[in-house]
C-alpha positions as CSV (number, residue, x, y, z in Angstrom):
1,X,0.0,0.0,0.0
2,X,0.5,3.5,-0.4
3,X,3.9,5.2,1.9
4,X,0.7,7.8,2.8
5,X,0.4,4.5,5.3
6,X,2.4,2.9,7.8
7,X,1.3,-0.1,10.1
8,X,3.1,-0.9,13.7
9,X,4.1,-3.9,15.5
10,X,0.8,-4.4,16.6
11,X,-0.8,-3.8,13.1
12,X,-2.2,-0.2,14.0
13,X,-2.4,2.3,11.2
14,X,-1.3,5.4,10.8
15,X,-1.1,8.2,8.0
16,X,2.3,9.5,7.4
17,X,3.0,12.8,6.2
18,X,7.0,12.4,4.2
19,X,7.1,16.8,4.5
20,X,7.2,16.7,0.7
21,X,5.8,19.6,-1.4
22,X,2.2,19.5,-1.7
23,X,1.8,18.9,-5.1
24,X,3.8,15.4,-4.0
25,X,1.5,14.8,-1.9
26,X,-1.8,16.0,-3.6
27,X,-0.2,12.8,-6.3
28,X,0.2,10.7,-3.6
29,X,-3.1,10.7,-2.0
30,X,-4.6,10.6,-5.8
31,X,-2.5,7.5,-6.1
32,X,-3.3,5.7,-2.8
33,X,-7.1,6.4,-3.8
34,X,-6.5,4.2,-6.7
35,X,-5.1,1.8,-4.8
36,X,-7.6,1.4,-2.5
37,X,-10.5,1.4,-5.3
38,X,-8.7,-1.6,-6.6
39,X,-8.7,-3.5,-3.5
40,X,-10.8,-6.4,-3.7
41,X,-14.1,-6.1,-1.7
42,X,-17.1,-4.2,-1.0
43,X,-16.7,-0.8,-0.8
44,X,-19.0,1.1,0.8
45,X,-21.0,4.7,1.5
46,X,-20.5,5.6,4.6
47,X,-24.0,7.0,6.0
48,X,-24.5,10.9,6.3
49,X,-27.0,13.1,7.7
50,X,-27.5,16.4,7.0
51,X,-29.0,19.6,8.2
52,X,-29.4,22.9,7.2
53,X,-29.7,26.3,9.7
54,X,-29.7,29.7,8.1
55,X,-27.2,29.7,5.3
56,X,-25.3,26.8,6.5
57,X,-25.1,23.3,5.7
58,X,-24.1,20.5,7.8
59,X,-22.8,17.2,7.0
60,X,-22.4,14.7,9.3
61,X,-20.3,11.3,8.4
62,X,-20.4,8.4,10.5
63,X,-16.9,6.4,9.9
64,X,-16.7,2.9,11.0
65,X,-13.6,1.4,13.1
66,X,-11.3,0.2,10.5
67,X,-12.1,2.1,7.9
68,X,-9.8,3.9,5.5
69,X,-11.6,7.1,3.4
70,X,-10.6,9.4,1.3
71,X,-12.6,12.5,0.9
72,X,-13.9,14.5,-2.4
73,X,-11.4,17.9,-2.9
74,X,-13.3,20.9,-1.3
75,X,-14.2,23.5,-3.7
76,X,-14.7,26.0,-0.5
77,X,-13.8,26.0,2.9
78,X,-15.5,24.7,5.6
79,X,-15.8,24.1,9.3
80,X,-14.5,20.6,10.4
81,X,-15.7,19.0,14.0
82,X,-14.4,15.5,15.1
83,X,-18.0,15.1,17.1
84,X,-17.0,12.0,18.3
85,X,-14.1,9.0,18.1
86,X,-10.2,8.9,17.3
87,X,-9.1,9.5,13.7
88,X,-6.4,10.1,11.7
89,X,-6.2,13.0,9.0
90,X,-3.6,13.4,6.3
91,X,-4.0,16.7,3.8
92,X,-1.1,18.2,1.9
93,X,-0.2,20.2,5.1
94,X,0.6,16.9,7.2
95,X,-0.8,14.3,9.6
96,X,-2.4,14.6,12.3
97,X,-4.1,11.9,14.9
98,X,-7.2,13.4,16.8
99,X,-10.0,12.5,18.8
100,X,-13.8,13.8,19.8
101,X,-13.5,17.7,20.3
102,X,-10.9,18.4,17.5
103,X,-12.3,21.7,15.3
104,X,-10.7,23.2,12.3
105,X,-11.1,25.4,9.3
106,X,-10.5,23.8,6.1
107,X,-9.5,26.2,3.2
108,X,-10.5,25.7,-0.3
109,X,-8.6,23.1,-2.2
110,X,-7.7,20.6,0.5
111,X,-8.4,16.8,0.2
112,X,-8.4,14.7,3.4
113,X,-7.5,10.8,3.7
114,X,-8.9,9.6,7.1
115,X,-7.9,5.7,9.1
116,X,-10.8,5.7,12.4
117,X,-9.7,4.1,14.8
118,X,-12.9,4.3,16.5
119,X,-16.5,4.9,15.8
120,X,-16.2,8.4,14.3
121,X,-18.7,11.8,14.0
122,X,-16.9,13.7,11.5
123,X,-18.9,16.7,10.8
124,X,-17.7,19.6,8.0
125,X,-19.8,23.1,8.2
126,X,-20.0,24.8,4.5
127,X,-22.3,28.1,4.0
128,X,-24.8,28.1,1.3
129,X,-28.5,29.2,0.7
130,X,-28.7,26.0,-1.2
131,X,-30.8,23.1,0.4
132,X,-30.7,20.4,-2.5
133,X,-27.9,18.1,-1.8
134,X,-27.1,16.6,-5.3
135,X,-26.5,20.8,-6.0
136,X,-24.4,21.3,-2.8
137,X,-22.0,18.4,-3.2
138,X,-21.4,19.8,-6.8
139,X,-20.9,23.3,-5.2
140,X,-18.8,22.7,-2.3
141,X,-16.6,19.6,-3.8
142,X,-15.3,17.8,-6.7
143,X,-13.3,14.8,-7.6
144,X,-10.6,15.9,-9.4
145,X,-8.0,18.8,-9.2
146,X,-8.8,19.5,-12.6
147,X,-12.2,20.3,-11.9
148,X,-11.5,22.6,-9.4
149,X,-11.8,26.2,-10.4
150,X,-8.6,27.2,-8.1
151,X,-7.2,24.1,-8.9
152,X,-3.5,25.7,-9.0
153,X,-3.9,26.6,-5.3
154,X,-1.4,25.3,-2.8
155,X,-2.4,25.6,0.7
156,X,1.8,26.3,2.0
157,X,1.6,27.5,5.4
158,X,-2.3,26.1,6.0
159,X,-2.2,24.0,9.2
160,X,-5.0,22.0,9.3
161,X,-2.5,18.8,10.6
162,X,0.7,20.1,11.3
């Protein structure tokens, strides 16, 4: 697998973060994607909720123990809230293990690989008048760096894991 992922003596995982330049690591977690769609096995949706309140949307991921995940790119930035568990985060910027409590802004452009080692809430916070889903993800997220509109955008000096 991937050298985005490391495993211990007792077979715990971890996301690794090599310090490269981002554009390295934007490849990297493009390529580990990849690998993981290639796996043999089901892979699944993971089940979200969401909710709307005055110009913001909610979304609320619920993350298996065990599960690996690789978000879509974010198109805008948004309000992320570990609600509940332990889970590691990788992004361009770094690595970074954390647990129920954990809040951060995400800016525009950033992908984020995830390993739970618990049950995990993961909750992101986007503004938008917009209350039909299919039309939010389109808004707030794409696949592909080519589809992003600031798709040149390199997020040096972000900290959303160091």
């Amino acid at each position: 697998m991937s050298e985005l992922v490391a495993v211990d003596d007792d077979g715990e995982f971890s996301l690794v973060h090599s310090g490269e330049d981002p554009l390295v690591i934007r490849a990297k977690i493009m390529q580990l994607k990849d690998e993981l769609m290639a796996l043999p096995g089901e892979h699944i949706e993971l089940p979200v909720e969401h909710e709307f309140a005055a110009g913001m949307y909610m979304r609320k991921l619920f993350i298996k123990k065990g599960t690996f995940l690789i978000g879509k790119i974010h198109r805008k930035e948004c309000i992320n809230i570990v609600a509940q568990g332990d889970i590691s985060v990788l992004t361009e910027t770094g690595s970074k293990r954390v647990k129920a409590g954990f809040t951060v802004v995400s800016p525009a452009g950033i992908q984020k690989v995830g390993y739970a080692h618990e049950d995990t809430i993961f909750i992101n916070v986007f503004l938008t008048n917009e209350t039909d889903i299919e039309k939010i993800e389109d808004d707030v997220s794409c696949e592909s760096y080519e589809a992003l509109e600031i798709g040149n955008l390199i997020t040096e000096g972000v900290t959303l894991c160091q």
